[in-house]
N, C-alpha and C positions, 0 to 999 in steps of 0.2 A: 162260665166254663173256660172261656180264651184267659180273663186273668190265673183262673186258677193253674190251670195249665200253664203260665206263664211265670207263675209266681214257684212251680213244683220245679219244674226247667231250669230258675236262677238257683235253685238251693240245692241241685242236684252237682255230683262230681262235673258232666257232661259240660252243665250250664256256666261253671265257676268259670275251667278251662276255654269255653266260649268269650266269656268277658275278659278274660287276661288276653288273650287274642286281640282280642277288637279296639282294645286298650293300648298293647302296643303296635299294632299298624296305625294307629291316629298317631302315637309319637313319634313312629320312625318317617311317615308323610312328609314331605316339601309341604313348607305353608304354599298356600296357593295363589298371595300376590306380592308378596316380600321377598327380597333375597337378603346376601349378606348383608351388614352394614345398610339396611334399612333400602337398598337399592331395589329398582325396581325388576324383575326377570327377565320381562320382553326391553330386548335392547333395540328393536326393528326399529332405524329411525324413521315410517310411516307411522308410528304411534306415538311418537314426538310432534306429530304436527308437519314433517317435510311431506312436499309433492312433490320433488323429482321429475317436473316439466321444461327446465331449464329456462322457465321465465320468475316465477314465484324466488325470491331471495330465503333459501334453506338456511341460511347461515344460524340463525341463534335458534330454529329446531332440530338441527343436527347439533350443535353445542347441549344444549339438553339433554341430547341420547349423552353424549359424553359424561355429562356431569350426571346423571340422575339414571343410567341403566346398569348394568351387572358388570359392564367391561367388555362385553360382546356385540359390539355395535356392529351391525348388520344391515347393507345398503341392500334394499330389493331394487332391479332392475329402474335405471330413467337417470336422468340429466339434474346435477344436482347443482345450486350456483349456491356459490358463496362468495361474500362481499369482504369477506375480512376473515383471516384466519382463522382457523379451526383448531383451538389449544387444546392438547392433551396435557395436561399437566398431572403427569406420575405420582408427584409427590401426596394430590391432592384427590386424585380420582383412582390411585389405585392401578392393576392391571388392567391393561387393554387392549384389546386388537380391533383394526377397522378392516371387514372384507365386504367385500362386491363380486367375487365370484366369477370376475371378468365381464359382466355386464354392464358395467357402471361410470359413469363420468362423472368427476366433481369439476363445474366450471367455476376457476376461479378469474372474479372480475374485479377484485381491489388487489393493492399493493400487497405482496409481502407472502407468504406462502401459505397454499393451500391447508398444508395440513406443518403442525408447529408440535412438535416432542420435548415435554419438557422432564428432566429428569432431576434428581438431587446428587446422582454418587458419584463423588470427591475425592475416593479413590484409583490405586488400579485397577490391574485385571485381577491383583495377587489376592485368594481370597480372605486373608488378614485384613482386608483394607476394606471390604467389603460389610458394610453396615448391614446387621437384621433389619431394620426396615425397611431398606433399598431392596435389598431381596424380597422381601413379603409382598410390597406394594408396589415395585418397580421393574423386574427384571423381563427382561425381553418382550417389550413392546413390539406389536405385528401389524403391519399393512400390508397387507395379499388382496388381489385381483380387484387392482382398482384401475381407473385412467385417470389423470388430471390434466386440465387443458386451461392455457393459461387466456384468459379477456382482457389484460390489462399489462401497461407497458411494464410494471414493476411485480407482476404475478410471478411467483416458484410455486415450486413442485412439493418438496421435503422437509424439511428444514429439523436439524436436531439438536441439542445442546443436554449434557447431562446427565444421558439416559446409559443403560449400561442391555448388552447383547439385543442391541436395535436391532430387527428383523425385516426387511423389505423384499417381498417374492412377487413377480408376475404382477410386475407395474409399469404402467406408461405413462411418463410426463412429456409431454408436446407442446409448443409456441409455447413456452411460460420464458423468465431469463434463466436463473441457473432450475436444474432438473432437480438433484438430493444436494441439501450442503448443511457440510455438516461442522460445526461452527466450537469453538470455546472449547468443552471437554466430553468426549463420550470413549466406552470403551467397547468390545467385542462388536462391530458392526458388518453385520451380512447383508449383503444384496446380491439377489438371484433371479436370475428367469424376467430379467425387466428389458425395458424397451424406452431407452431414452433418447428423445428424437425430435429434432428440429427447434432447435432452441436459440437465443439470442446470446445464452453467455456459457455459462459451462455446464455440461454434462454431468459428472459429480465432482462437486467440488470440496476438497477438502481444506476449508477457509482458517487460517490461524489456528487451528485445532488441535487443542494435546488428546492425541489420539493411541493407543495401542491396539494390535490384533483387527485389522478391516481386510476383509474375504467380501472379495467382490468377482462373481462366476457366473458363465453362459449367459452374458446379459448384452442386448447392442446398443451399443453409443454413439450415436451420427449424429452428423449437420446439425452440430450446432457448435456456433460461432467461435466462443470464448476457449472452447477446447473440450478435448472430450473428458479426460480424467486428469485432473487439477490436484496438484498438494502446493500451496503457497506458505509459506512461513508456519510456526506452530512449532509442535515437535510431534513426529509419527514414527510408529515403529512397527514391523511384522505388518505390511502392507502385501496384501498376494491379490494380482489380477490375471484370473487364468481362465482359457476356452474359451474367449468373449471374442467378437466383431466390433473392432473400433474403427469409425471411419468417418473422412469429410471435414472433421472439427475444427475447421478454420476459417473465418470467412475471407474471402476473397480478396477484402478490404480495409481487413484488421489490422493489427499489430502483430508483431510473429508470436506463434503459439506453437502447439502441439495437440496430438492426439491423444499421447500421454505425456505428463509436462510435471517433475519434479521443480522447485525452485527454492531454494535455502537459500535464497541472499538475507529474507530475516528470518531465519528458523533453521533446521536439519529433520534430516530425513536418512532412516537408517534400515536394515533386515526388510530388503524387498524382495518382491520377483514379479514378474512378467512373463505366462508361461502360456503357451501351445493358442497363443493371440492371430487373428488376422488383422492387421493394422493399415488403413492405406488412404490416402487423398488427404489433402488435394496441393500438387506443384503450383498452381496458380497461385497459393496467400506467399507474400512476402516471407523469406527464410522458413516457412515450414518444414514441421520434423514431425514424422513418427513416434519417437519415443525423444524425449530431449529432456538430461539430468543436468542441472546448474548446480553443482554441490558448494560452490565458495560463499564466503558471507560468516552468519553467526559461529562459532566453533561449536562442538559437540561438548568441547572439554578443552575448557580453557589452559591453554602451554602447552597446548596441543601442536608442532608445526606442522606445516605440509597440509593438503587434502584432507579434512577430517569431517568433513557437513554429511560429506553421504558415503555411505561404506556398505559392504556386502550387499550385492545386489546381482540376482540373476535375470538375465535377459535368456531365453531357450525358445528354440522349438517355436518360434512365432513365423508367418508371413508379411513380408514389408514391404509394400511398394509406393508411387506415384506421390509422393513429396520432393522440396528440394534435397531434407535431409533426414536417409531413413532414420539411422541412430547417432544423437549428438552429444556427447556426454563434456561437461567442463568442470573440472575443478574435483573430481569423482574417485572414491579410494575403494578396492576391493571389488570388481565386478568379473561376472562370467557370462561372456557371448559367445553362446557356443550353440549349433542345431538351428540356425536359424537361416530361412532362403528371404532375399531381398535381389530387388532389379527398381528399375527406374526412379533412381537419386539424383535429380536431375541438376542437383550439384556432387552431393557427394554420396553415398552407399555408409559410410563409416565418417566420420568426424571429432573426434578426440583429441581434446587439449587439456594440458595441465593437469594430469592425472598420474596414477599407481596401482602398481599391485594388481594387471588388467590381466585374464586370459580373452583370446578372441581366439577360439576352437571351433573347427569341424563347421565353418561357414558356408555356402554358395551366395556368392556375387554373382549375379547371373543378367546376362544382356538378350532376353527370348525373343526370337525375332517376332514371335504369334503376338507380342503383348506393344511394341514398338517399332518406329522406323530405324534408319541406321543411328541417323546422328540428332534425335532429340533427346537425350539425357547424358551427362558424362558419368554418371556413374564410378565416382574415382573413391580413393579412402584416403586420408590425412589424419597421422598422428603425428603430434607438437607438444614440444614440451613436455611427453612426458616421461616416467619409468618405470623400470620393471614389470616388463611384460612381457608374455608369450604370446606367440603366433602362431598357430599350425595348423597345417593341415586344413588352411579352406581355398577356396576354389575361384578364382577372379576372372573376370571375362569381361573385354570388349570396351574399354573405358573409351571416351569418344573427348576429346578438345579439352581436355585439361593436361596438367601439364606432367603425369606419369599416371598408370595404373594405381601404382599407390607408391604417396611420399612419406615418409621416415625422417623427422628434422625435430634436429636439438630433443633426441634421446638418448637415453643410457640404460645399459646393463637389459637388453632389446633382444628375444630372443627368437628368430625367423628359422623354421622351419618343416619341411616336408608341405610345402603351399605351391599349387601352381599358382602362374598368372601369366595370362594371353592375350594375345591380338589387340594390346591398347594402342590406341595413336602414339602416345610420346613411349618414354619408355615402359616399360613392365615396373621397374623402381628404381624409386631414386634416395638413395642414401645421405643426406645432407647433415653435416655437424652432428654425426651419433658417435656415441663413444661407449666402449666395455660393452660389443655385441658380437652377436654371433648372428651369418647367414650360412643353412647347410643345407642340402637335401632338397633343394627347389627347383623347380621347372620356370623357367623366365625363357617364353618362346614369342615370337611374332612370325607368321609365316607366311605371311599376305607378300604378294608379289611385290604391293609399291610400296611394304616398310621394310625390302630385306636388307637393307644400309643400315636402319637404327638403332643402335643400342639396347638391348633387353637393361642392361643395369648400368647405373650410373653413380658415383660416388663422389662425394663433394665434401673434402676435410672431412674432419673427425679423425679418432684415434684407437688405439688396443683391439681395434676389432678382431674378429677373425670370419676370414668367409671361403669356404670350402666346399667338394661334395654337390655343386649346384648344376645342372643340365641345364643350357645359355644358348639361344638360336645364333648367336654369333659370339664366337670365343671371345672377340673383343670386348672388355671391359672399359670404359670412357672415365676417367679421372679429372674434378677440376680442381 
């Protein structure tokens, strides 16, 4: 009876539409242990064979998720060591992201970086340049909610070479030597929401690297030695680091660096910013700086004269304090410093030589008694050597044992106006060998009982100026 009744069911209208059904839900199904490219589904590297105890060496069964899962390699919670880098290699494994969810440590205990990016595209950013395969099997590589902690004198954190819209969000690399570096050629590369800290050499460092488009946000960069955010030679361009806490990155004992540290003497560096930053510490390392651009060296474009390695560049809107020097710009074309509070420079507040085409806008130089004694930082500005530049409108105070508020020497075509500047020991400014400038609209006061004798401004040679319009605590003007 059940066959027969089985056999009336398949030959019925009812029955047919039954089997055409059933027919294709089996084809539209995920097989159920294969994925693409013969890879396997579960990418959990606990089904690789890692234990994540931080004593067992995970290295070549995390290698395995990489090469042998979907692309979604997924650390469940524990302590992962690895002896020897951890290659992604793009070209060969296709897409991939590594996350951990923020639970997770990779100890790395050999040389060389924890996790290794390897990409193939050769191009720009323009997407003419851009290879269909690099797309397909390459674009935007992700590491989110990891930590990496370095065991070994020569451990890093990141390392990239190749890859095109590299991704790094809500990552900690700690004691390793550099934190992300990123090396030879990559393009479009973000990092966000990370925590780079306490490190032997640099924070992120952008090594020799033809680089376009790196958005680097909300992310902090401390203590660690070499510096905190590094471009050394290469060629980069459309560089933006904004809303971040940069701070400490210099060891006490080092060589001079920076917090943030441009350096073109082999390479250039062009279309920056530096925007709505707190930047600070530490006075202690030899010549440290907060932001410090070296633009001379390689040309941009060779018969090029003058300044040409680093050009348009906005500094804005940041906090700066507790080095010797907040911002030090040398050899630097086209920049805007404008919005930005700075106090304890404890050489200088400003420091600019050999430069062009500068605005320094709508500053406070500021001497808070809540943050310092009288006379532990001079907090002065010196610009040298260079031209064509405005002044206005920022706000100086309190410069302490150097030898004016701020000095002006061997400039031209130097345009001062609407700026106070107060209560410094020597004078308020001093004017030395400028030529084709203008001073107007300025406040140059000292009112302190024991400097009412000294000169607010001072002038020494130079030529074509003109200076007018300025409110002066003592009419006297001092000439040498």
């Amino acid at each position: 009876m059940l066959n027969h009744a089985a056999s009336k069911l398949a030959t019925s209208p009812a029955g047919v539409l039954l089997l055409i059904g059933s027919f294709l839900l089996m084809a539209l199904s995920p097989l159920p242990v294969r994925g693409q490219g013969g890879k396997k589904n579960n990418a959990n590297v606990r089904d690789f064979g890692a234990v994540g105890d931080g004593v067992a060496d995970d290295t070549a069964a995390l290698q395995r998720a990489v090469d042998e899962g979907n692309g979604q390699v997924r650390f469940p919670s524990g302590v992962y060591k690895l002896t020897k880098p951890l290659v992604v290699d793009l070209t060969r494994v296709g897409l991939t992201s590594l996350s951990g969810r923020g639970t997770v440590r990779l100890l790395m205990a050999g040389p060389g970086p924890a996790i290794r990016i390897i990409g193939g595209h050769e191009g720009t950013a323009a997407p003419h340049t851009l290879k269909d395969a690099v797309w397909l099997k390459e674009r935007m590589p992700l590491i989110d909610g990891l930590e990496i902690m370095g065991a070994h004198p020569e451990a890093c954190g990141i390392e990239s070479r190749g890859a095109i819209q590299l991704t790094i969000s809500r990552v900690t690399v700690r004691r390793a030597l550099h934190g992300i570096h990123l090396v030879v050629r990559n393009r479009n590369v973000v990092i966000s929401e990370c925590h780079i800290y306490d490190n032997r050499g640099v924070g992120v460092f952008l090594d020799n690297v033809n680089l376009h488009q790196f958005n680097m946000a909300n992310t902090h960069v401390s203590y660690c030695d070499g510096g905190g955010v590094v471009v050394r030679g290469g060629s980069v361009r459309n560089i933006h680091i904004g809303t971040c806490d940069i701070e400490g990155n210099m060891g006490a004992d080092g060589p001079p660096t920076a917090n943030i540290l441009f350096d073109c003497a082999q390479g250039s560096v062009a279309e920056a910013a530096i925007v709505g930053c707190t930047i600070q510490h530490t006075h202690k390392a030899p010549d440290s700086a907060n932001i410090r651009i070296l633009g001379r060296g390689k040309r941009i474009r060779k018969g090029v004269k003058g300044p040409a390695n680093f050009g348009n560049i906005t500094i804005a809107n940041n906090v700066l304090s507790d080095v010797q020097v907040n911002i030090d710009l040398d050899g630097v074309r086209g920049v805007a410093i404008t919005g930005n509070t700075m106090w304890k420079g404890f050489s200088h507040q400003l420091r600019i030589r050999n430069s062009t085409q500068l605005t320094i806008a709508s500053n406070v130089l500021d001497r808070n008694p809540q943050y310092q004694e009288l006379n532990d930082s001079q907090d002065a500005v010196l610009i040298a050597d260079s031209s064509d530049v405005v002044f206005s409108g920022n706000q100086i105070n309190g410069e302490r044992g150097a030898a004016a508020g701020v000095v002006i020497e061997r400039c031209r075509r130097f345009n001062i106006f609407g700026t106070n500047i107060f209560d410094c020991d020597g004078p308020e400014l001093i004017l030395r060998d400028v030529k084709y400038s203008r001073l107007a609209g300025c406040i140059l006061r000292d009112d302190r009982e024991e400097h009412k004798h000294s000169p607010p401004l001072v002038l020494i040679g130079g030529e074509g100026n003109m200076i007018q319009g300025n409110h002066l605590s003592r009419l006297a003007v001092e000439k040498k």
